[in-house]
FIZA-20613 format. One line per 5 residues: number of its first residue (from 1); their letters; for each residue x, y, z of C-alpha. Coordinates in pm, whole numbers, plus 50000, padded with zeros to 5 digits. Each point is the difference from the previous one (the first is absolute). Layout:
residues N
NUM> A> X:Y:Z  ...
end
This chain:
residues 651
1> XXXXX> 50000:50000:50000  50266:50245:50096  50267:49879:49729  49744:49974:49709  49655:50185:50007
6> XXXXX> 50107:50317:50242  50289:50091:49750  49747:49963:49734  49748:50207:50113  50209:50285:50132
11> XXXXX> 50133:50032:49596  49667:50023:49936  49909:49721:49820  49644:49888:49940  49837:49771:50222
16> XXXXX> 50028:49672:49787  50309:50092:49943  50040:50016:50427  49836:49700:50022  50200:49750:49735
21> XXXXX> 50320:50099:50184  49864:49766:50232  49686:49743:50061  49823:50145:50329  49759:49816:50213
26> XXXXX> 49692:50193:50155  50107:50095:50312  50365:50132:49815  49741:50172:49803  49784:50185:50246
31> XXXXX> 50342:50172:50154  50138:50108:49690  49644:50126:49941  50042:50180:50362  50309:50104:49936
36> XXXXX> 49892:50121:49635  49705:50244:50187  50240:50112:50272  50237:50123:49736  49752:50220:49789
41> XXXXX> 50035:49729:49722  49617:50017:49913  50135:49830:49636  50201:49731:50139  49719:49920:50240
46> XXXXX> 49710:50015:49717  50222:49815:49810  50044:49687:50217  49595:49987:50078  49961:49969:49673
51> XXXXX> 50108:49701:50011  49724:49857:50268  49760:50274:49866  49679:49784:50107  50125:49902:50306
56> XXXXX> 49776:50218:50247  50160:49821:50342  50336:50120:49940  49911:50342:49888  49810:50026:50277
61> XXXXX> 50257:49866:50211  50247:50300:49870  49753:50258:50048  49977:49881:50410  50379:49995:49953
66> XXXXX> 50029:50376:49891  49769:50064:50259  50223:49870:50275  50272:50192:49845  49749:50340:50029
71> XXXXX> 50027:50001:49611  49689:50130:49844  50109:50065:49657  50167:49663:49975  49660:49835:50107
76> XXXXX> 49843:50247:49755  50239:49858:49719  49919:49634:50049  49620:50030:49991  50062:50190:49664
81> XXXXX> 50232:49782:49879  49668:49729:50072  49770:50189:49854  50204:50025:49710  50011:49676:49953
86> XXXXX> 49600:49942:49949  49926:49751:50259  49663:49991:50158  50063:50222:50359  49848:49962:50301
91> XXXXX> 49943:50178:50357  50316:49781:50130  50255:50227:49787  49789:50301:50072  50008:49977:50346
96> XXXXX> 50351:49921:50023  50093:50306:49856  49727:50220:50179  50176:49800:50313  50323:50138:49887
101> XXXXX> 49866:50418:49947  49890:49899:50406  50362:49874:50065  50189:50270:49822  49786:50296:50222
106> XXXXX> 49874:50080:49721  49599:50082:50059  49901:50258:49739  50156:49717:49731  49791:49736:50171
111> XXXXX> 49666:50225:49973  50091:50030:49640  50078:49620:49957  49685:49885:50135  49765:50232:49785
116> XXXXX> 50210:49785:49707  49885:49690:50189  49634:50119:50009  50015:50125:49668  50130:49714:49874
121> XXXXX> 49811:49808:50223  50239:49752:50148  49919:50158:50383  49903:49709:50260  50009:50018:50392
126> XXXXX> 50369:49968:50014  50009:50304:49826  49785:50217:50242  50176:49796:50264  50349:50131:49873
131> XXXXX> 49845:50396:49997  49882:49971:50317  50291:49893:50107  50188:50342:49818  49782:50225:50161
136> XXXXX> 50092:49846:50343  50333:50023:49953  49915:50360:49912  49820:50017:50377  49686:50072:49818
141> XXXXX> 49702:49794:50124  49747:50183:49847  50123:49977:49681  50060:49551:50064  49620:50021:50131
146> XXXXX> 49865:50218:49691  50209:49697:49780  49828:49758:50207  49692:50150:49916  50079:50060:49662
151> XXXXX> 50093:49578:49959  49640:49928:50081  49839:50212:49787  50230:49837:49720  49820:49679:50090
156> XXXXX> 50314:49848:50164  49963:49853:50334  50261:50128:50267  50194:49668:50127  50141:49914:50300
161> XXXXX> 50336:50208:49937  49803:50335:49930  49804:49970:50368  50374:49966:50161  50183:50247:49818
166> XXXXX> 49725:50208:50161  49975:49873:50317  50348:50039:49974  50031:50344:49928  49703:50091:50294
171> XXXXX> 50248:49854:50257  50323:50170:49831  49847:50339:49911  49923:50097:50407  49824:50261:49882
176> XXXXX> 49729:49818:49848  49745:49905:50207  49937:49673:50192  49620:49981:49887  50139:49998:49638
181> XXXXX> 50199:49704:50112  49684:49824:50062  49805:50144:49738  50205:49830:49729  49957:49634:50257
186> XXXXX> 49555:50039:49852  50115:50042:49739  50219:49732:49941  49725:49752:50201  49736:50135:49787
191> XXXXX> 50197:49899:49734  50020:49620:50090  50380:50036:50093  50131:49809:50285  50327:50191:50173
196> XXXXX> 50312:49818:49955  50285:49979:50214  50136:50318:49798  49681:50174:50120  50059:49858:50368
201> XXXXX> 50316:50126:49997  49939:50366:49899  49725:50041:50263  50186:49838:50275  50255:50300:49923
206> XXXXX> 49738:50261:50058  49977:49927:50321  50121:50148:50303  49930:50096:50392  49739:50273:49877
211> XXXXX> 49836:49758:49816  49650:49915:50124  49843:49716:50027  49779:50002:49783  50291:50040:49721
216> XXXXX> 50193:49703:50163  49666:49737:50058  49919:50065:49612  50373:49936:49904  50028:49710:50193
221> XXXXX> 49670:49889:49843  50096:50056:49687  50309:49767:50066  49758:49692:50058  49783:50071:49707
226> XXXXX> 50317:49997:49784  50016:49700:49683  50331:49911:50085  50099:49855:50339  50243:50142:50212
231> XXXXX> 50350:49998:49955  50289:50029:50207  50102:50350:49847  49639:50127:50070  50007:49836:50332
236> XXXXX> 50289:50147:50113  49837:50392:49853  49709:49912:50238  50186:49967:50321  50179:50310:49907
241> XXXXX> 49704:50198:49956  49847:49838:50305  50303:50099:50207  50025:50390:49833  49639:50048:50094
246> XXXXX> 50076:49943:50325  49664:49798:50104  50117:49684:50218  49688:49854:49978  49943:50000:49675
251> XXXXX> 50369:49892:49939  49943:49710:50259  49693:49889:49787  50108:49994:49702  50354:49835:50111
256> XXXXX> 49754:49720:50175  49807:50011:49650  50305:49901:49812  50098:49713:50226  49692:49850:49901
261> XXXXX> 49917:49679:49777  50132:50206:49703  50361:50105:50183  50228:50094:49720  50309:49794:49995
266> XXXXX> 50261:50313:50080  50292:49932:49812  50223:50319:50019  50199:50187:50264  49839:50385:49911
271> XXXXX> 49644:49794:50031  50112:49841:50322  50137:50352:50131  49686:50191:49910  49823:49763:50216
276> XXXXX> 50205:49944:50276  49975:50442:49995  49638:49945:50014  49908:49721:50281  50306:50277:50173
281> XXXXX> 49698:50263:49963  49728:49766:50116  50167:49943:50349  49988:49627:49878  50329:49894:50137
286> XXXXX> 49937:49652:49928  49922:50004:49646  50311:50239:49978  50232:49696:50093  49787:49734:49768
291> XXXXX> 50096:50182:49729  50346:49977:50116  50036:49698:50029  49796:49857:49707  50283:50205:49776
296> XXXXX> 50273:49872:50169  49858:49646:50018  49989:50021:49596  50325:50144:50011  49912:50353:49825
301> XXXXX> 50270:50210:50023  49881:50300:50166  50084:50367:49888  50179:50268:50205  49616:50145:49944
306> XXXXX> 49864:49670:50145  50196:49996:50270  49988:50332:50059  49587:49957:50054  50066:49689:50182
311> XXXXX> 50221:50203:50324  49765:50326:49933  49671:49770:50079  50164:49825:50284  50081:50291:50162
316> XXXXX> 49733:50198:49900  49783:49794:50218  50264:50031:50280  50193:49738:49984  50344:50199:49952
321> XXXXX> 50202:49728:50136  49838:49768:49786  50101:50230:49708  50353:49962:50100  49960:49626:49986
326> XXXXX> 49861:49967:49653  50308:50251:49893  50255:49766:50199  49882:49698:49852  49997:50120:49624
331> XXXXX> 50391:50127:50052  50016:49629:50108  49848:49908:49650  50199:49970:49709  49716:50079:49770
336> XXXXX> 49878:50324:50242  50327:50115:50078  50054:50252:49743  49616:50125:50047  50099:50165:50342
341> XXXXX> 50112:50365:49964  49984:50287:50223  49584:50118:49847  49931:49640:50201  50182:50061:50316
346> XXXXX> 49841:50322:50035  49622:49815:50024  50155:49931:50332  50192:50281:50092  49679:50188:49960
351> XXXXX> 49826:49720:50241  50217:50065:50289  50005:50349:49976  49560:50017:49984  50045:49757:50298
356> XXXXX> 50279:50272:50108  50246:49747:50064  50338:50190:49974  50241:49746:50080  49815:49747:49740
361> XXXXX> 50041:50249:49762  50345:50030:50047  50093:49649:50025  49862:49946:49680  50168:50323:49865
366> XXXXX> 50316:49818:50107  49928:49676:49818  49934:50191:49696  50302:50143:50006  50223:49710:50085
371> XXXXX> 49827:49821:49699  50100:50302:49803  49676:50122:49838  49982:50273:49789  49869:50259:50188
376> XXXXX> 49739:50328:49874  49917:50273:50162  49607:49852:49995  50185:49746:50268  50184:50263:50221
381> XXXXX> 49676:50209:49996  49819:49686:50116  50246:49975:50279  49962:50378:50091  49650:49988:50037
386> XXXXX> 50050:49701:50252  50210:50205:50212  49753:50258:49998  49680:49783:50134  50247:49868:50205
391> XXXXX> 50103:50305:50175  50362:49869:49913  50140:50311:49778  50303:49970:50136  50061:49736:49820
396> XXXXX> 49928:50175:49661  50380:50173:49963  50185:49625:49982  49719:49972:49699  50119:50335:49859
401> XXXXX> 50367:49888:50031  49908:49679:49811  49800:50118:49751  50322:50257:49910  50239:49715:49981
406> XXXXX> 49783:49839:49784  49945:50291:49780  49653:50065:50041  49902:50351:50047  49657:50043:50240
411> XXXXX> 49684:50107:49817  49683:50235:50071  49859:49700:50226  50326:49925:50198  49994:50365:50169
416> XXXXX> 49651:50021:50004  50004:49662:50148  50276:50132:50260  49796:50296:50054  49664:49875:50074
421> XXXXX> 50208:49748:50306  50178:50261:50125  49579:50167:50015  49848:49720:50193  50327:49990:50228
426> XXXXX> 49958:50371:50068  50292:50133:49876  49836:50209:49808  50319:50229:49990  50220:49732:49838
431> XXXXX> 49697:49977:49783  50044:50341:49864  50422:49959:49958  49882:49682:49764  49840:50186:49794
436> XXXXX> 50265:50355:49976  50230:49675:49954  49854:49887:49675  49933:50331:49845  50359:50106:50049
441> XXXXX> 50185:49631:49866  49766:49911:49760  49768:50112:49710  49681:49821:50158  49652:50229:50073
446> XXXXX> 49825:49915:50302  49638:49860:49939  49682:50062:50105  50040:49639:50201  50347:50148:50168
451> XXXXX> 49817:50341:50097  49735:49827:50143  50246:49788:50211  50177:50260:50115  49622:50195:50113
456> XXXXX> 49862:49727:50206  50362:49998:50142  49920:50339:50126  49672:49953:50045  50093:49686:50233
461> XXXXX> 50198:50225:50181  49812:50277:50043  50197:50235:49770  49774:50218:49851  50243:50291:49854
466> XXXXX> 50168:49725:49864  49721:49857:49841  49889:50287:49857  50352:50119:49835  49957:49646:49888
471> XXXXX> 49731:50015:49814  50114:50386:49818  50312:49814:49922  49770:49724:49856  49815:50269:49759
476> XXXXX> 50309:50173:49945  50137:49690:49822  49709:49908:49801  49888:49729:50173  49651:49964:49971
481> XXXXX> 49823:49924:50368  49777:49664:49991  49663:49944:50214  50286:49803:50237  50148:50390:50104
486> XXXXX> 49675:50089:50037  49955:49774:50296  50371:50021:50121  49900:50419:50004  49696:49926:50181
491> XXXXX> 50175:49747:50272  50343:50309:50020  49763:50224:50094  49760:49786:50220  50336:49917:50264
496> XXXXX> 50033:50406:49990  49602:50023:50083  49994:50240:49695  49655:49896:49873  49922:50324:49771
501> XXXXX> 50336:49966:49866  49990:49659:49880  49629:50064:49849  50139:50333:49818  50313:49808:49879
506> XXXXX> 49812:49708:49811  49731:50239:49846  50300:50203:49875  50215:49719:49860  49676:49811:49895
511> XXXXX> 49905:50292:49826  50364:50094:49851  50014:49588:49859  49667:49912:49914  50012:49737:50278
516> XXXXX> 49665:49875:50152  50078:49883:50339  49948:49680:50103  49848:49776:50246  50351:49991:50140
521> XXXXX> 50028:50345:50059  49645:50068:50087  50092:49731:50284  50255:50177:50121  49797:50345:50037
526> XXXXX> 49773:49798:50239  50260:49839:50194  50152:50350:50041  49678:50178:50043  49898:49692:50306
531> XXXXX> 50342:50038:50135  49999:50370:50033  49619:49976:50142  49834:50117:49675  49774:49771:50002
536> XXXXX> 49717:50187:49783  50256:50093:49767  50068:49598:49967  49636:49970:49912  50022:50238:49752
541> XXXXX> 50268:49836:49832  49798:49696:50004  49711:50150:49836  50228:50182:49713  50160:49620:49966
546> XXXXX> 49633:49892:49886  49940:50264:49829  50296:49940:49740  49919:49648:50000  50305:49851:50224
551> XXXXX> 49969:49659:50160  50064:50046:50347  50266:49753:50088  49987:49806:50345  50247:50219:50180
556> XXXXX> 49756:50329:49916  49721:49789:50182  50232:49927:50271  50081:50386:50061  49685:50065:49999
561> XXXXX> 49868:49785:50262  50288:50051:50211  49935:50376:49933  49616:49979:50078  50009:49809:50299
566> XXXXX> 50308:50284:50173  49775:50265:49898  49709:49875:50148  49761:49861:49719  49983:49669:50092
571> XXXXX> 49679:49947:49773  50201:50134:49699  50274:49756:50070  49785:49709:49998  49839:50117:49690
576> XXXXX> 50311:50040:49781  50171:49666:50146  49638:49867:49836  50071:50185:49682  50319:49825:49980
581> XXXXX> 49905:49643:50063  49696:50079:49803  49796:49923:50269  49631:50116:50019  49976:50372:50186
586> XXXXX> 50252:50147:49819  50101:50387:49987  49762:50149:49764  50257:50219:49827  50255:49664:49904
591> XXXXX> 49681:49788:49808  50195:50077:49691  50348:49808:50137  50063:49620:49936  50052:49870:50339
596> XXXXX> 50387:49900:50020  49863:49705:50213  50384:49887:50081  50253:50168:50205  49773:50149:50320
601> XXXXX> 50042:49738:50280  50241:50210:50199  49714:50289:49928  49718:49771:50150  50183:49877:50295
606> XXXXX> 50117:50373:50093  49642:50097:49938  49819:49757:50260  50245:50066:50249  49953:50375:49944
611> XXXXX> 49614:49987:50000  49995:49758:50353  50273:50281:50144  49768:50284:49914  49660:49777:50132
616> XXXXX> 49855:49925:49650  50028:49614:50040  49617:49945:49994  49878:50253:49767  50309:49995:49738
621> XXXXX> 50269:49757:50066  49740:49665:50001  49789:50096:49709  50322:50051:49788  50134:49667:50141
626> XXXXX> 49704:49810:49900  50000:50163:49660  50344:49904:49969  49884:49629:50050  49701:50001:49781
631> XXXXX> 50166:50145:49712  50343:49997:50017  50119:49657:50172  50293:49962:49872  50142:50286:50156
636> XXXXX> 50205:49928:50261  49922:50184:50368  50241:49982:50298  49815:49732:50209  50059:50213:50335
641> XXXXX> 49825:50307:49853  49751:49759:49874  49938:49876:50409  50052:50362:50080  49702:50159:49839
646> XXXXX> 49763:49706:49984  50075:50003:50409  49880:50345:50010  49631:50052:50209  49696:49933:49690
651> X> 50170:49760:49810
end
């Protein structure tokens, strides 16, 4: 090829020329075809089709080819070259090279290509597939749903593919909306069309934790009513979005749903991993470790991934020692050995430092390091943060030391990290030399998550002038304040019994950010208002909370009782502990609240105690005890206040 037909063809000779310097199979002839239409050569190129003018598979084989290479006009060249040649055409060659205008970027070409196709009319639903397809490329949906429209009216059916490539787009495109999503699902029922595991696949995707449940019941549906059965790639997508929803009991029924009589035989590691992650989710320890073991007992190799899901469930669930165990025996496994790396270890540095177990933490570090890991600054962050929920920061400059000899400069989190433990130990003032540290030896910008640190620091502490220049510093540097300074503002100026101050400051910066506060922050205005024996003021709060349509979560209830009861409305108190347990005899101004219904034992106990101190047993503390019974049994009452006020004269 080289010795005999390249020398020819660059002295221009003809093709048959080209071609009797040497006998060519097909594949030799398809790249010297290639090579003919990445050179320009149009004639050499024409010239050796000639020779298989009616075969339509390899032209259109050539045309895909130039379309992989982002070669229009070569495409262009070989579909003349067949047309040329007066073979019968059909949509096939058509489409490859409308396929090809798609490939190139080329839209405005592929408009004008397929108004040949209709003209000619060699259009078919490949061909309105293939547009709609352009115009989402393009990130125009309205334009792929006017085609889709536009296919119909042509008398062509939309398949399978033209439903996903929408359903696609809907979950791509965020800013189209959800209903649209579902909108093209009638359609594609009304249309007989079964989903397919495509289909699954793409609305599994669109979901997420602000998904409702309606949207995840009908997906999951949908999943069932599907032609195909389930696979172990889909399987493994609907743990995933089970576990990214973040609803454990859905998760834990569907998990118990596919150990069923239809249990897909699991065959890969990712599959295994994703499912390990999601029984990790469920709280189901047990079917975290029969996963485990049924891919080690086939002797699947498990990823660093796999693994990595493996020690993150176990210790997720609290087992951090038995974390440690699963990472000991894999270094102890030839075929694990090489999984282990320092994003596994720190599943467990993590565990010890949530169960604020410094020395753990440390021991591990060490084993780490005498196994020589390769270190990040994601791991010496991790083991920051465990000296600061350990109350250990003097441990933190041996980490600083390390991390220099192992060239690995600190980030944003490490000195925020350092900052916020220094915070919570109150040294507040070491707090503040952090920060003057890392503006003056590095480029970083404190964040809004560093400034807010450093504020409940002070606000800990009592420090209001130091709050406040703060929070100017804050604005000064352009970092936007979040509904979280809001309530850090609010709890500064609560421990300085500045009441007026903290209201002014969060209608100012509300105001000045377009922020609307809250239930957060509105919490914190009636702590602060109870606290500083505002009590109406508290209640006012609580009626501008319903008014803009904020839940009341259980710690507002539980200021409010508390607050009710000190300020001598004992009726009151009963009535909003009712609202909150949604209990009949509610306050009248909270009908519009859903009942949080968890989270107010403590508020109950402190309440019955309160009402027998203050000589309500009879006429408040029973009745609301024997509500409590009727409707709400599960909830759990201290069994001494329980003897207390049923002992009470008129029970």
């Amino acid at each position: 090829f080289e010795n005999d037909v390249l020398p020819l063809a660059a002295k221009g000779a003809s093709p048959e020329e080209a071609k009797r310097g040497l006998m060519i199979d097909g594949r030799l002839e398809r790249a010297l075809l290639n090579a003919a239409l990445k050179c320009n050569r149009s004639d050499l190129a024409q010239g050796i089709l000639q020779h298989s003018a009616a075969d339509i598979a390899k032209h259109v084989t050539m045309i895909r080819s130039c379309s992989a290479s982002k070669n229009l006009e070569g495409a262009k060249t070989v579909f003349e070259t067949l047309v040329e040649s007066g073979v019968e055409l059909n949509p096939i060659v058509y489409n490859a090279v409308l396929d090809a205008c798609v490939e190139c970027g080329n839209l405005r070409e592929a408009e004008q290509w397929m108004n040949r196709m209709q003209r000619e009319q060699m259009v078919d639903a490949v061909s309105y597939n293939t547009m709609i397809k352009a115009h989402l490329m393009n990130q125009n949906y309205s334009k792929a749903r006017a085609m889709m429209s536009k296919m119909k009216v042509a008398g062509i059916a939309p398949n399978r593919v033209t439903y996903n490539e929408l359903l696609n787009a809907c979950v791509a495109l965020k800013r189209v909306d959800r209903s649209e999503m579902w909108s093209i699902v009638n359609e594609m029922d009304a249309a007989g069309i079964k989903p397919n595991h495509v289909t699954s696949s793409i609305l599994l995707k669109s979901l997420d934790k602000d998904s409702g449940n309606a949207d995840v019941l009908r997906t999951m549906e949908l999943i069932n009513a599907g032609d195909e059965p389930m696979d172990e790639v889909l399987l493994s997508s609907v743990v995933e979005a089970c576990v990214r929803i973040g609803k454990p009991d859905l998760l834990a029924s569907k998990l118990k749903q596919l150990q069923g009589a239809d249990k897909i035989q699991v065959t890969g590691a990712h599959t295994f991993g994703s499912l390990i992650k999601a029984y990790g989710h469920a709280k189901d320890v047990e079917g975290v470790w029969r996963c485990w073991r049924e891919m080690r007992s086939r002797h699947i190799r498990p990823t660093a991934i796999t693994l990595g899901c493996m020690v993150e469930a176990v210790v997720s669930n609290g087992d951090v020692e038995g974390g440690l165990e699963v990472v000991h025996q894999a270094l102890e496994d030839d075929q694990c050995r090489d999984c282990i790396n320092a994003v596994v270890y720190c599943s467990v540095l993590k565990g010890f430092a949530r169960d604020r177990k410094v020395s753990r933490v440390f021991d591990v570090y060490q084993e780490m390091l005498d196994k020589q890991m390769d270190f990040s600054v994601i791991t010496y962050n991790t083991l920051v943060d465990a000296c600061a929920r350990g109350g250990c920061m003097d441990r933190v400059p041996r980490l600083l030391e390390d991390m220099k000899k192992s060239g690995i400069k600190p980030n944003l989190i490490t000195y925020s990290t350092m900052l916020k433990g220094h915070c919570q130990a109150g040294d507040v003032q070491v707090a503040f030399a952090i920060l003057e540290q890392m503006k003056r030896d590095t480029n970083l910008k404190p964040d809004e998550i560093m400034y807010n640190s450093l504020l409940d620091g002070c606000a800990q502490n009592g420090l209001v002038d130091e709050g406040q220049k703060v929070l100017r510093e804050m604005e000064e540097n352009g970092v936007r304040p979040s509904n979280f300074t809001l309530s850090i503002v609010v709890k500064l100026m609560n421990r300085a019994r500045k009441v007026d101050l903290a209201f002014n400051l969060v209608d100012e910066l509300s105001k000045k950010y377009r922020l609307r506060p809250n239930v957060h922050v509105y919490t914190n205005f009636i702590q602060a208002c109870v606290y500083n024996r505002q009590f109406p003021r508290a209640m006012q709060v609580m009626e501008k909370m319903v008014k803009e349509r904020i839940q009341l979560e259980p710690r507002s209830y539980s200021l409010l009782v508390r607050g009710s009861l000190n300020a001598g409305f004992p009726d009151q108190a009963c009535q909003i502990l009712r609202s909150g347990l949604g209990l009949p005899g509610g306050l009248p101004q909270l009908d519009g609240q859903r009942p949080p219904h968890t989270g107010l034992e403590q508020s109950v106990t402190e309440l019955l105690n309160g009402l027998c101190d203050q000589g309500h047993a009879v006429r408040l503390a029973q009745p609301l005890l024997r509500d409590i019974k009727k409707f709400k049994n599960r909830l759990r009452v201290d069994p001494q206040v329980q003897r207390r006020v049923s002992n009470e004269q008129g029970w």
